[in-house]
C-alpha positions in Angstrom: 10.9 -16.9 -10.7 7.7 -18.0 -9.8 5.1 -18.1 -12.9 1.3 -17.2 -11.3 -0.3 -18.2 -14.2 1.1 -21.2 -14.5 0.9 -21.7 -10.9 -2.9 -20.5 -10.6 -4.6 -22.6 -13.5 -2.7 -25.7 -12.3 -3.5 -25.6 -8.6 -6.3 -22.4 -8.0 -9.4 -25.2 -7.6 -6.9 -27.6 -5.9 -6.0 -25.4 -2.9 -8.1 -23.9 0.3 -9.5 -21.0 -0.2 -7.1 -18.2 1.6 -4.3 -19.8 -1.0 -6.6 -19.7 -3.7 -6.7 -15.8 -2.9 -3.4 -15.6 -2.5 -2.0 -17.0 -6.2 -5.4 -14.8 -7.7 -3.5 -11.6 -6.3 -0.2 -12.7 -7.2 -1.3 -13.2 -10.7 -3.0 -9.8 -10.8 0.1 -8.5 -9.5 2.4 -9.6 -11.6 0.2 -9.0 -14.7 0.3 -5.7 -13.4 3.5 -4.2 -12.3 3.7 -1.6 -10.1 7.4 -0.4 -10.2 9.6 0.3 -12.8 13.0 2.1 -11.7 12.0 3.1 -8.7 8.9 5.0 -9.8 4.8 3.9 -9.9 4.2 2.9 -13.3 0.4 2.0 -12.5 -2.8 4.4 -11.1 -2.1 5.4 -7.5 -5.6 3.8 -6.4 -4.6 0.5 -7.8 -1.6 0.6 -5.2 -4.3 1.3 -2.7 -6.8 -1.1 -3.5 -4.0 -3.9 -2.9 -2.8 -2.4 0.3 -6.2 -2.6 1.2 -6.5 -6.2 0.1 -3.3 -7.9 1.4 -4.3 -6.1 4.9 -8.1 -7.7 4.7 -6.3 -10.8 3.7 -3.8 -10.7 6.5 -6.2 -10.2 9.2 -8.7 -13.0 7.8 -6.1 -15.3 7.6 -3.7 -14.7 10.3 -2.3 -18.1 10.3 -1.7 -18.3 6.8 1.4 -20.5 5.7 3.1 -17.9 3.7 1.4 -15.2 6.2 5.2 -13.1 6.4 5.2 -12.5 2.4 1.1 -11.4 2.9 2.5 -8.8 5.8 5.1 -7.7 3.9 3.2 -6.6 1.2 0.7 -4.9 2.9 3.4 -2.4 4.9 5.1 -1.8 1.9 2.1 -0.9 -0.3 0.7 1.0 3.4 3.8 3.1 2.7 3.7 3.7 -1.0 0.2 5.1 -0.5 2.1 7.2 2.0 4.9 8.2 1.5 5.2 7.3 -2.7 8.5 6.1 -3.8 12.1 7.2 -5.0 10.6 8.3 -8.1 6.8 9.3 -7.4 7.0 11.1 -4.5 4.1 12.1 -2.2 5.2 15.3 -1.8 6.6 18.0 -4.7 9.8 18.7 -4.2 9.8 22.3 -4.5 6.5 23.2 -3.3 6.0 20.3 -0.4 2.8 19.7 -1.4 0.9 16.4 -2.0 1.0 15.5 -5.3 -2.4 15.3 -6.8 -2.1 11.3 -7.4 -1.8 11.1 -3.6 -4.3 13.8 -2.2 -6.7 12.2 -4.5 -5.9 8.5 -3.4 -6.1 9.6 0.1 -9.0 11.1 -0.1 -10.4 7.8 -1.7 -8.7 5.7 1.3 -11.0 7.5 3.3 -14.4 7.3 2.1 -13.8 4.1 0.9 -12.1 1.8 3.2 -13.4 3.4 6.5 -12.4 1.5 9.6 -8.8 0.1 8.3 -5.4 0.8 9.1 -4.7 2.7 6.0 -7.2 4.6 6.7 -6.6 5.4 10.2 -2.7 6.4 9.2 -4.1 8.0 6.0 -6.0 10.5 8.6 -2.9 11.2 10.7 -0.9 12.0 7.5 -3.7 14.2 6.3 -5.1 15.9 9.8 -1.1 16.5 10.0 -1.0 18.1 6.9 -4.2 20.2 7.6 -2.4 21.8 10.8 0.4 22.4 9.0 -1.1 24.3 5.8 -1.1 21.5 3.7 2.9 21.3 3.7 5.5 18.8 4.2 6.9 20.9 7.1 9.4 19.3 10.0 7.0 17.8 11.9 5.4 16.6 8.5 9.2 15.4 8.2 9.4 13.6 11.6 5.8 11.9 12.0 7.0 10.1 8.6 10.4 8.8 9.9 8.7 7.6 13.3 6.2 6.1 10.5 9.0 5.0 8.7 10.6 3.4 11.8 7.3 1.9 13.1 6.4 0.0 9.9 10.1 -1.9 10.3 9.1 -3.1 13.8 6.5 -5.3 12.3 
C-alpha cells in the first residue's frame, strides 16, 4: 500500500507539475477517507469537490501517465454524488426522495461548478426529478441504470 506522505515529501518538488497534483490529492485523500463499509463517512460536498477536481485534472492533463487511475476516480466519485452508495443512498428508501445531503450538494454542483460534466448530469438527474415530483419514480429508476451503464463504457 502506497504511503502519500511518504511518497509526497520525498518527491512533490521533484516531479512535473500534473504529478505533483496528483500525489497532493492522493495525500488529501487518503488523510481523508471517504468510505467506510460501504457508506460516506465524510461531508457530501467534499465527495463533490474531488469529483470536480479529478475531472479538471483529467481534462488538463489528458495524457497523463497514470491518466486511467485519474478517470477512474472521477466516474466513481461523478456517481457517488449521484447516485450515493450502498449505505448513503441518494434516495430515502421509503419516501424516494433525495436525501438532504444530496439535494443540498446538487444544488451546490450547480452554482458552483457551472459548465462541467457533473454539473451537466447533476441537471438531468435534478430537471428529472422536477417532472417527476421530486421522486425516484421508474423513469427516475431507468435514466440511472442507462447512467449506470454509460459510466462503464468509459
Amino acid at each position: 500500500i502506497v504511503d502519500w506522505a511518504k511518497l509526497a515529501s520525498f518527491f512533490s518538488g521533484k516531479v512535473t507539475p500534473p504529478m505533483k497534483e496528483y500525489i497532493l490529492q492522493n495525500v488529501a485523500e487518503q488523510k481523508d477517507n471517504a468510505y467506510d463499509d460501504g457508506g460516506i463517512v465524510i461531508g457530501m460536498d467534499t465527495i463533490a469537490e474531488r469529483a470536480i477536481f479529478w475531472e479538471k485534472f483529467n481534462r488538463q492533463n489528458p495524457y497523463f501517465v497514470r491518466s486511467e487511475e485519474t478517470r477512474e476516480s472521477e466516474i466513481w466519485l461523478r456517481h457517488t454524488v449521484l447516485m450515493g452508495s450502498d449505505n448513503t443512498p441518494a434516495f430515502n428508501f421509503e419516501t424516494q426522495m433525495p436525501n438532504d445531503d444530496f439535494k443540498r450538494t446538487w444544488a451546490l454542483i450547480l452554482q458552483k461548478y457551472p459548465g462541467t460534466t457533473l454539473a451537466r448530469d447533476v441537471k438531468e438527474l435534478s430537471d428529472l426529478l422536477a417532472s417527476e415530483g421530486g421522486k425516484r419514480t421508474k423513469k427516475v429508476e431507468d435514466w440511472q441504470t442507462q447512467y449506470n451503464n454509460k459510466l462503464q463504457e468509459k
